[in-house]
Structure formats: structure tokens, C-alpha cells
C-alpha positions as CSV (number, residue, x, y, z in Angstrom):
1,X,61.7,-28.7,28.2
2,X,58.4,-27.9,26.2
3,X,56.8,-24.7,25.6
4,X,54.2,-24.0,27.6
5,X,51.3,-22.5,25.8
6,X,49.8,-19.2,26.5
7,X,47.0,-19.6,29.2
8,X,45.1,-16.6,27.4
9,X,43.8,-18.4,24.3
10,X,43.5,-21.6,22.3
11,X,46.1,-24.1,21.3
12,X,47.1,-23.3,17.5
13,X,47.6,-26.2,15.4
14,X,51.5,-26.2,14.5
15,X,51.0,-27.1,11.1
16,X,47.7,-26.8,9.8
17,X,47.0,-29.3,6.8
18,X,45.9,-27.7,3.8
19,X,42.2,-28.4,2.0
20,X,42.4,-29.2,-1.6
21,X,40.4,-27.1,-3.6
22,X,38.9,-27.8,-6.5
23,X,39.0,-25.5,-9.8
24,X,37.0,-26.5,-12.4
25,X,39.3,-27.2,-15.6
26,X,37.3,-26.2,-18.8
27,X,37.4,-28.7,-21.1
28,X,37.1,-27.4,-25.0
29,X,34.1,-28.0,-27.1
30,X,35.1,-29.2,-30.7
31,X,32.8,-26.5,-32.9
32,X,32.1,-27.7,-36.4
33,X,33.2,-25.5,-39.2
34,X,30.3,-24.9,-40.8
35,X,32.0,-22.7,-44.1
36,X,34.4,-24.9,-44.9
37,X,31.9,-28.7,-44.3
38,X,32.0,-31.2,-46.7
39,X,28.7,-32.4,-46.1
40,X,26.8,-29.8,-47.2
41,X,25.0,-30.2,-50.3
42,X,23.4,-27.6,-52.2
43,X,19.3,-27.7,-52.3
44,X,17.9,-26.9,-55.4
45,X,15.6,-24.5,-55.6
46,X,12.4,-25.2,-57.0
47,X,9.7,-23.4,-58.8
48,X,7.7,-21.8,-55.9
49,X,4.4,-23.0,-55.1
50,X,1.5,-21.4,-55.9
51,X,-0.8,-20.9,-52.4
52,X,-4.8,-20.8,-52.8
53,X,-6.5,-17.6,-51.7
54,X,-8.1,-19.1,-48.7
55,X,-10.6,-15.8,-48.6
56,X,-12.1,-15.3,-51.8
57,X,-11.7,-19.2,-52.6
58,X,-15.5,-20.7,-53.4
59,X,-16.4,-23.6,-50.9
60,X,-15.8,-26.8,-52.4
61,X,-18.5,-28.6,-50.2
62,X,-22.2,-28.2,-51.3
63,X,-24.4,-27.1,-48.6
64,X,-26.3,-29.8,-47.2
65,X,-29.9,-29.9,-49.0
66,X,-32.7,-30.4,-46.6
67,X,-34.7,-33.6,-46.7
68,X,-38.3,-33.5,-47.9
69,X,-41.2,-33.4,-45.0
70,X,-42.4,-37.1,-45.7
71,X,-45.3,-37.5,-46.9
72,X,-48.4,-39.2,-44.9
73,X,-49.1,-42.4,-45.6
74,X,-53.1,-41.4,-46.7
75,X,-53.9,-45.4,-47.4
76,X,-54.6,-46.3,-44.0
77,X,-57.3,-44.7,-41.5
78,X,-55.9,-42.6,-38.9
79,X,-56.2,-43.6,-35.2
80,X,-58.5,-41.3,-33.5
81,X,-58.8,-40.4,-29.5
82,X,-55.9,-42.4,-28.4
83,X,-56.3,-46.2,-28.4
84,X,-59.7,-46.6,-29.7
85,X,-61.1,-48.3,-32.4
86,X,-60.4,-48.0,-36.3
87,X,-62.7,-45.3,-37.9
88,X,-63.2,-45.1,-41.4
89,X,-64.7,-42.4,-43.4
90,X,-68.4,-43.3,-44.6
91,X,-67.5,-44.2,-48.5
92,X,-69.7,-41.9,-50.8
93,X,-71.7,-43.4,-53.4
């Protein structure tokens, strides 16, 4: 005959299967000897480079000279009042 369960509470699973839980394995990280690396090759040093004084340096670009006025054309009469007709000077004798 069976066992009855208890009327009071929940059935109980017998045998509860178990979750798999998953632990993150670390996985190593090859590091690069640096001391003892063939690869590395001595630099040179050179001769150090001399750096302009940017302050007290003169400016190497001329300052832009202004342009001239021009100059008015005096051979020809100048229009007077507008758009009216060509005046020219009485010539003196």
C-alpha cells in the first residue's frame, strides 16, 4: 500500500533534479616578457633638436603693404548732375 501524503501541505518532489551551474573557468592570458624579448632593438639616440623660440622669433611674413589710392583718370571730362550731358571746361587762350 502507498503512503499517503500529509493533507497539511504540498507534495515534495522525491528526488529533486539538480540544476547545473555554471562557474566560469578562467582561462590564462599568455603575457609577453618584455625583459628578456628578442625583438627589441635598441634606438639610437640622436643629436637633440634644436626648437625655435616661438616668442621672441621675428615674423617671417611681411605685413601686407597697402595699395595706392588710384589715381583719377583727369583726361576725360567728369559727368556732372547725374545723366546729363558732357561738360567741358572753357579752354583758356
Amino acid at each position: 500500500m502507498a503512503a499517503e501524503p500529509s493533507r497539511g501541505g504540498p507534495v515534495s518532489d522525491p528526488d529533486p533534479v539538480p540544476v547545473p551551474v555554471s562557474v566560469p573557468v578562467p582561462v590564462p592570458v599568455p603575457v609577453p616578457d618584455l625583459v628578456s624579448a628578442p625583438d627589441l632593438v635598441p634606438v639610437p639616440v640622436s643629436a637633440p633638436v634644436p626648437v625655435p623660440d616661438l616668442v621672441s622669433a621675428p615674423d617671417p611674413v611681411p605685413a601686407p603693404v597697402p595699395a595706392p589710392a588710384p589715381v583719377p583718370d583727369r583726361s576725360r571730362p567728369r559727368l556732372r548732375g547725374g545723366g546729363g550731358r558732357w561738360r567741358r571746361r572753357p579752354t583758356v587762350a
